[in-house]
N, CA, C and O atoms as CSV, one atom per row, in Angstrom:
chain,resi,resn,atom,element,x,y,z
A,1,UNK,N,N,-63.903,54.721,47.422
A,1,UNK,CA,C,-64.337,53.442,46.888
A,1,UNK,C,C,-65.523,52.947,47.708
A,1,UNK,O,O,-65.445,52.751,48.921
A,2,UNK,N,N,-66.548,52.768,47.034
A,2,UNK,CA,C,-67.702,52.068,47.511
A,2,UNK,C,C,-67.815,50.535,48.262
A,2,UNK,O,O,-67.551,49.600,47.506
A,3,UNK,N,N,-68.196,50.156,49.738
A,3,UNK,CA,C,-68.085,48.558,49.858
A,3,UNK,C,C,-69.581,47.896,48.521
A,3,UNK,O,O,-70.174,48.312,47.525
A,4,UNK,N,N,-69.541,46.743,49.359
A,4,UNK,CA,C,-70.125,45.986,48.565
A,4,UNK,C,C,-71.713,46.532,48.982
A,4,UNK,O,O,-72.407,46.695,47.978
A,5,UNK,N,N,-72.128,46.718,49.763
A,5,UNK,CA,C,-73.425,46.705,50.437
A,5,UNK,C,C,-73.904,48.434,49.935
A,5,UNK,O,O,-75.054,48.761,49.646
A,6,UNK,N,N,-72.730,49.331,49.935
A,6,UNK,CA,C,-72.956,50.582,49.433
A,6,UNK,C,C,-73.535,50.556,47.730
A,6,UNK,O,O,-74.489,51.148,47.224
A,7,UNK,N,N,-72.370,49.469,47.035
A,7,UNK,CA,C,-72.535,49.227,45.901
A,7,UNK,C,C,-74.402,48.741,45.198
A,7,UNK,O,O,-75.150,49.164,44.316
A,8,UNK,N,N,-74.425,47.741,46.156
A,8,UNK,CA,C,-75.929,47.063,45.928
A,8,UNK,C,C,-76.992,48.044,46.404
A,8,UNK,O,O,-78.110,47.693,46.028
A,9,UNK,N,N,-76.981,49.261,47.177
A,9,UNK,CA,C,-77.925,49.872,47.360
A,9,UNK,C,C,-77.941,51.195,46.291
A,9,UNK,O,O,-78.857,52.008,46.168
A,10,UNK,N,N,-76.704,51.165,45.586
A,10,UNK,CA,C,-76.916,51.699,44.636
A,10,UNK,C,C,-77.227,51.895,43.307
A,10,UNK,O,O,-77.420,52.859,42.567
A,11,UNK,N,N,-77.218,50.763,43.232
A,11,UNK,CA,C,-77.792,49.600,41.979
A,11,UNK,C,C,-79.037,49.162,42.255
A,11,UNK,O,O,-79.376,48.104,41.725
A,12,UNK,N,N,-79.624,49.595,42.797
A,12,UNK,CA,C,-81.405,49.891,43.181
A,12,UNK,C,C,-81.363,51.239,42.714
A,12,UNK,O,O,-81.977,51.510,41.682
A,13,UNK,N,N,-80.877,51.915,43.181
A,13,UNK,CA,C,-81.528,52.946,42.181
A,13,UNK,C,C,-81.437,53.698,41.367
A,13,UNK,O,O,-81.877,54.842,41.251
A,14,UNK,N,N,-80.673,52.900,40.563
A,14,UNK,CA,C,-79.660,53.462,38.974
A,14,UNK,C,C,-81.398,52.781,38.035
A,14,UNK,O,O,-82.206,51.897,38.317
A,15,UNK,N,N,-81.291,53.651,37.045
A,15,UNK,CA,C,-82.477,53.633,36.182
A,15,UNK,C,C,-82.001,52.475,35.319
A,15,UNK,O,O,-80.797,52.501,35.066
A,16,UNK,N,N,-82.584,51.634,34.901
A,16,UNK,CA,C,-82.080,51.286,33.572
A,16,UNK,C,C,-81.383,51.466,32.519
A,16,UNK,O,O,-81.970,51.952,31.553
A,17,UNK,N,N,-79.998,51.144,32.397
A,17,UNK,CA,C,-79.329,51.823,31.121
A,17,UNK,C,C,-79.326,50.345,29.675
A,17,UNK,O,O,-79.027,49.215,30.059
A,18,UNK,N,N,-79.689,50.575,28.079
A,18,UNK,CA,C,-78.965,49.771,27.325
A,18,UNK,C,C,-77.426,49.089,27.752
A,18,UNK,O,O,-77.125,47.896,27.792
A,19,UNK,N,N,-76.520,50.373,28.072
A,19,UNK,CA,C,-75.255,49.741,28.462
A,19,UNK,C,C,-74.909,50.090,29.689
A,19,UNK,O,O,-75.182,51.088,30.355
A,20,UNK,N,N,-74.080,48.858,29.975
A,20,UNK,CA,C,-73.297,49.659,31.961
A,20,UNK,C,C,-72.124,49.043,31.897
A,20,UNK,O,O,-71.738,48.142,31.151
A,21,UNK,N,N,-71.650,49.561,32.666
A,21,UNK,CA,C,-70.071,49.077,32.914
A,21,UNK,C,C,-69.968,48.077,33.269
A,21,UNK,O,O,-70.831,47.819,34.108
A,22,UNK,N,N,-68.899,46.788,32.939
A,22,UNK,CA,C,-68.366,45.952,33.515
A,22,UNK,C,C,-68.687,45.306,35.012
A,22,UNK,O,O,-69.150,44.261,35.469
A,23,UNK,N,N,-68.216,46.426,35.440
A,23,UNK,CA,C,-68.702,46.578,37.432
A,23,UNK,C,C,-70.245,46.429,37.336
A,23,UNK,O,O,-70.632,45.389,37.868
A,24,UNK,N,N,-71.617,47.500,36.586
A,24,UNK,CA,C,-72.120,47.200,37.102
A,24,UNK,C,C,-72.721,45.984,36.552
A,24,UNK,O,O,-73.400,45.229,37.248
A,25,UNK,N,N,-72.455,45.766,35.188
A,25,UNK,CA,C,-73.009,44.549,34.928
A,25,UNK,C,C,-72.721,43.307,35.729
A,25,UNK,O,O,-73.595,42.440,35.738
A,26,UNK,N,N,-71.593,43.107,36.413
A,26,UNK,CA,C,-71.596,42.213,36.783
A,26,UNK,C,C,-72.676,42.067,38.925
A,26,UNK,O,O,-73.056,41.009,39.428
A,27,UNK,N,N,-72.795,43.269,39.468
A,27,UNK,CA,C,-73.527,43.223,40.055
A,27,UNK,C,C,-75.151,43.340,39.585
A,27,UNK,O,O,-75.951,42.648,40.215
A,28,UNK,N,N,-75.560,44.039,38.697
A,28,UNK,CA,C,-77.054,43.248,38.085
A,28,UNK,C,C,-76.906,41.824,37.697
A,28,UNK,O,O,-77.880,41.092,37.874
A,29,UNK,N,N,-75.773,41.313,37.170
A,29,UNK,CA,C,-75.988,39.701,36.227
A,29,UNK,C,C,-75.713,38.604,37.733
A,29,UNK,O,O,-76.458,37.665,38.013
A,30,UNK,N,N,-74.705,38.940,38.399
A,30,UNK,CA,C,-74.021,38.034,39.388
A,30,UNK,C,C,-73.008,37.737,39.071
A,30,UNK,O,O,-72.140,37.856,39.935
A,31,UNK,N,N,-72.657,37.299,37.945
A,31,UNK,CA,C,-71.013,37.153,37.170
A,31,UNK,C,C,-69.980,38.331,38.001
A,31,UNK,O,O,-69.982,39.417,38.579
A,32,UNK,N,N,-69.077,37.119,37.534
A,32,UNK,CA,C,-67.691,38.582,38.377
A,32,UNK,C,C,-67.448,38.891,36.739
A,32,UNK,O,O,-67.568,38.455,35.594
A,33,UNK,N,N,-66.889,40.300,37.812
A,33,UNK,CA,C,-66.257,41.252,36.459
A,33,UNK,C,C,-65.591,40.269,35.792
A,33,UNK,O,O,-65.837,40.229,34.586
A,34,UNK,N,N,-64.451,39.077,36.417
A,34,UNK,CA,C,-63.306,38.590,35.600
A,34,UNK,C,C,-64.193,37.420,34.664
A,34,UNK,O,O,-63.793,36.965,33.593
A,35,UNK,N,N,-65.303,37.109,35.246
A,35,UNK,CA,C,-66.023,35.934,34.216
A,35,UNK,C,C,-66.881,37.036,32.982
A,35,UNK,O,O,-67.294,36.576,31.918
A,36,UNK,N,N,-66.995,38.109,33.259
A,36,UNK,CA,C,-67.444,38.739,31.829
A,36,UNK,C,C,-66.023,39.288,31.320
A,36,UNK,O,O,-66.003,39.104,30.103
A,37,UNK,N,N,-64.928,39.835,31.708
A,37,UNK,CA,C,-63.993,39.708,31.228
A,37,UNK,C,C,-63.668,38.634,29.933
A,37,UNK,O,O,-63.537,38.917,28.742
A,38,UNK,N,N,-63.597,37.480,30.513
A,38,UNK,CA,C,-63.414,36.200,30.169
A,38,UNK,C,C,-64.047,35.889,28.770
A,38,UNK,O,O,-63.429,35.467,27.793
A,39,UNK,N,N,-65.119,36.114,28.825
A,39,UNK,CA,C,-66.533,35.777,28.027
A,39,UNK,C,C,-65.925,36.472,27.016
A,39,UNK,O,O,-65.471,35.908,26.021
A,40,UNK,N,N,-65.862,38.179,27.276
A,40,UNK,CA,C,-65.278,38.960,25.783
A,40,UNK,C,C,-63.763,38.357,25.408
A,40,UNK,O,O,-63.418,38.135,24.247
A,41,UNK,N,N,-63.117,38.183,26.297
A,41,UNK,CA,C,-61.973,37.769,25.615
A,41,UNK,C,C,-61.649,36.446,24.797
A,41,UNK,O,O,-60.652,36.586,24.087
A,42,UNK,N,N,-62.166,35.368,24.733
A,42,UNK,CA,C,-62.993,34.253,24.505
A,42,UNK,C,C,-63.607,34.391,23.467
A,42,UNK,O,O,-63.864,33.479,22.682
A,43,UNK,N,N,-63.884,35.448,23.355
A,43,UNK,CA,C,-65.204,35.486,21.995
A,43,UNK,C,C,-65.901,34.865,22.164
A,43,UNK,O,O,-66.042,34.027,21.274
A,44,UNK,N,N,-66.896,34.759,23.421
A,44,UNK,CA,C,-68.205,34.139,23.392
A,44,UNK,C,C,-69.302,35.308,23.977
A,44,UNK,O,O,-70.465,34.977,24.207
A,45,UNK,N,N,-68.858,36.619,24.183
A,45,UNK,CA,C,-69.281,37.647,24.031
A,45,UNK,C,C,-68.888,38.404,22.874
A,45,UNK,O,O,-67.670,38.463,22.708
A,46,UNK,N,N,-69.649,39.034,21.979
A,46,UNK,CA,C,-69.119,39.762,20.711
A,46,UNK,C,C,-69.344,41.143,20.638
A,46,UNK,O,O,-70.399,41.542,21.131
A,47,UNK,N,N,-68.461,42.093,20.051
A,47,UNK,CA,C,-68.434,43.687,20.253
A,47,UNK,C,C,-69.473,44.001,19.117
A,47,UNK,O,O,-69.071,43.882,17.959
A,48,UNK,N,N,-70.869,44.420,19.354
A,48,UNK,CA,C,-71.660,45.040,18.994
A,48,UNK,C,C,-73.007,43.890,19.036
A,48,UNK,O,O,-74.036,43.930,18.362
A,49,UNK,N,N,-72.637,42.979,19.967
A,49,UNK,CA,C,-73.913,42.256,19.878
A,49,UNK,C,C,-73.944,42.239,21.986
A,49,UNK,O,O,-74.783,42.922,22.573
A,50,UNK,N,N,-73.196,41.608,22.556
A,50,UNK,CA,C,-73.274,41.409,24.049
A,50,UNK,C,C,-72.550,43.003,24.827
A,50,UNK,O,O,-72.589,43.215,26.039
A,51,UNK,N,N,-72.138,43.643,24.143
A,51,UNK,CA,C,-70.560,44.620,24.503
A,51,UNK,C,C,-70.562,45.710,23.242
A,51,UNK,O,O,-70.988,45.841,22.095
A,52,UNK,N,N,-70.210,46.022,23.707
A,52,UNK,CA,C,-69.468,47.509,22.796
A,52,UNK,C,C,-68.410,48.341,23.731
A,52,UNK,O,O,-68.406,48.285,24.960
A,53,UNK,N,N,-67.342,49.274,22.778
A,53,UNK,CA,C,-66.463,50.366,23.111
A,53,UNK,C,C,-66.920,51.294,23.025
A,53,UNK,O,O,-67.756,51.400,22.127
A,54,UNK,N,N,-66.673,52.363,23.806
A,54,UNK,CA,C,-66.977,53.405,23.932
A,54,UNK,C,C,-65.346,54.146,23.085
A,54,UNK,O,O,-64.242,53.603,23.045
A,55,UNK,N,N,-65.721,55.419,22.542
A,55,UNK,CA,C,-64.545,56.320,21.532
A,55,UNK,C,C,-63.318,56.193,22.180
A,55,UNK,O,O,-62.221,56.256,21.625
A,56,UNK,N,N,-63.628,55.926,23.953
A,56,UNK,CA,C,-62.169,56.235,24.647
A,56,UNK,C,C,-61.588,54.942,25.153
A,56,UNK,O,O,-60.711,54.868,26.014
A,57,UNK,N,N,-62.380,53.545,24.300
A,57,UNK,CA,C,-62.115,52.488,24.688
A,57,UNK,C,C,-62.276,51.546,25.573
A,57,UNK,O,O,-61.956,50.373,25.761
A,58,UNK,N,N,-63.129,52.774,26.289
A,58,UNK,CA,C,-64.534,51.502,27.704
A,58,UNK,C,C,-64.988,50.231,27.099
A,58,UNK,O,O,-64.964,49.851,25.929
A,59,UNK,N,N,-65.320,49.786,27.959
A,59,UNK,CA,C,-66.051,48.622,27.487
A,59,UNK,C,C,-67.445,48.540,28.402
A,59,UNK,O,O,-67.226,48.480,29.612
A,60,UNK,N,N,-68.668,48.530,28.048
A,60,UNK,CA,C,-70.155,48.478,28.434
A,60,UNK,C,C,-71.388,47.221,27.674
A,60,UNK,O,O,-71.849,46.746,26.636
A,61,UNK,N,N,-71.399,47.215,28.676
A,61,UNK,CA,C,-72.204,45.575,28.188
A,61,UNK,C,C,-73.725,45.944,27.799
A,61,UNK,O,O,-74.531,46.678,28.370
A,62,UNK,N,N,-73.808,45.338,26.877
A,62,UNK,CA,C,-75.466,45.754,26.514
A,62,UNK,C,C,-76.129,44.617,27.412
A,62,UNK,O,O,-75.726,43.457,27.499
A,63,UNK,N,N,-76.999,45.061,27.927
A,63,UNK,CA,C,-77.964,44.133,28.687
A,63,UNK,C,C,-79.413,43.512,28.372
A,63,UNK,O,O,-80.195,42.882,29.084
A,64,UNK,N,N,-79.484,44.017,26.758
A,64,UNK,CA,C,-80.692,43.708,25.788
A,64,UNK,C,C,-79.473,42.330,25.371
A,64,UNK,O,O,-79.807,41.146,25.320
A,65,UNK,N,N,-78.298,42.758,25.156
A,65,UNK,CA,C,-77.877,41.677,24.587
A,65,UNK,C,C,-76.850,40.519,25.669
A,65,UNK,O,O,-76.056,39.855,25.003
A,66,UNK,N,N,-76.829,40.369,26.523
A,66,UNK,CA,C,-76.845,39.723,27.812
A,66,UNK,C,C,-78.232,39.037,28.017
A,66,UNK,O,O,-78.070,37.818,27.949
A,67,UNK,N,N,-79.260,39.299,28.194
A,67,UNK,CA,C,-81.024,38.999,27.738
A,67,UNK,C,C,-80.554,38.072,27.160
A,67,UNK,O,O,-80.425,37.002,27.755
A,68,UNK,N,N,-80.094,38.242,25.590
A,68,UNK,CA,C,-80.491,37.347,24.444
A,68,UNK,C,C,-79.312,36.482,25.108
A,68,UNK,O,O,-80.071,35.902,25.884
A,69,UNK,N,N,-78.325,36.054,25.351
A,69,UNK,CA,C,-77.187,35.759,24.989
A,69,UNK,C,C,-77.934,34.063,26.501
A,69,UNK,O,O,-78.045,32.878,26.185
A,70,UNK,N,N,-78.265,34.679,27.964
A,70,UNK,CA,C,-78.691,33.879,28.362
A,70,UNK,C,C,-79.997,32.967,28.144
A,70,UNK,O,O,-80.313,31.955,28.770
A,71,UNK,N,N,-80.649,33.582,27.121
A,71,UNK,CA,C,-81.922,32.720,26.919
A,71,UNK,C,C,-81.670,31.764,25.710
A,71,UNK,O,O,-82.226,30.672,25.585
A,72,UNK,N,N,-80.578,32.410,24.647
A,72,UNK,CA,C,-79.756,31.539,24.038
A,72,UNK,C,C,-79.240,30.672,24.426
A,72,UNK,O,O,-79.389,29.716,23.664
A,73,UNK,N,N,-78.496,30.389,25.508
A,73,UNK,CA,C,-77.787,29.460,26.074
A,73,UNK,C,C,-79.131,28.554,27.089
A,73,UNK,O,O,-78.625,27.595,27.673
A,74,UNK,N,N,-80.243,28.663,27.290
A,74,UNK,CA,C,-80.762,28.091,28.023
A,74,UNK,C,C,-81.749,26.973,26.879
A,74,UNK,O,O,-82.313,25.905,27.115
A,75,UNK,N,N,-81.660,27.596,25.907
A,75,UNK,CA,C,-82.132,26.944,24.580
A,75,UNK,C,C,-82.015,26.376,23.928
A,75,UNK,O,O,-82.846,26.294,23.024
């Protein structure tokens, strides 16, 4: 298991993905995992607009749609 400081230097140099996991979305966004948790469970994140499943039932956050979702809310 990675600490935190291992984590953030590795998230420098992960390329850009459309989607990332939970974990890392929440170290690119700042949100804890349990407040994007929250968000999808809530339905104020939606599956195929902020989030999507993966076939085996992951869950990966789109970050085009995280983008929209905070400039929405700042609007």
């Amino acid at each position: 298991m990675l600490n935190t400081a291992e984590r953030q230097a590795m998230a420098a140099q992960v390329a850009p993905a459309p989607y990332v996991t939970i974990a890392l979305a929440a170290l690119i966004t700042g949100l804890t995992e349990k407040a994007i948790r929250r968000k999808i469970e809530d339905g104020k994140w939606l599956e195929g607009r902020e989030y999507r499943k993966s076939p085996d039932g992951g869950i990966f956050i789109s970050m085009k749609g995280y983008q929209q979702w905070v400039e929405k809310e700042q609007g």
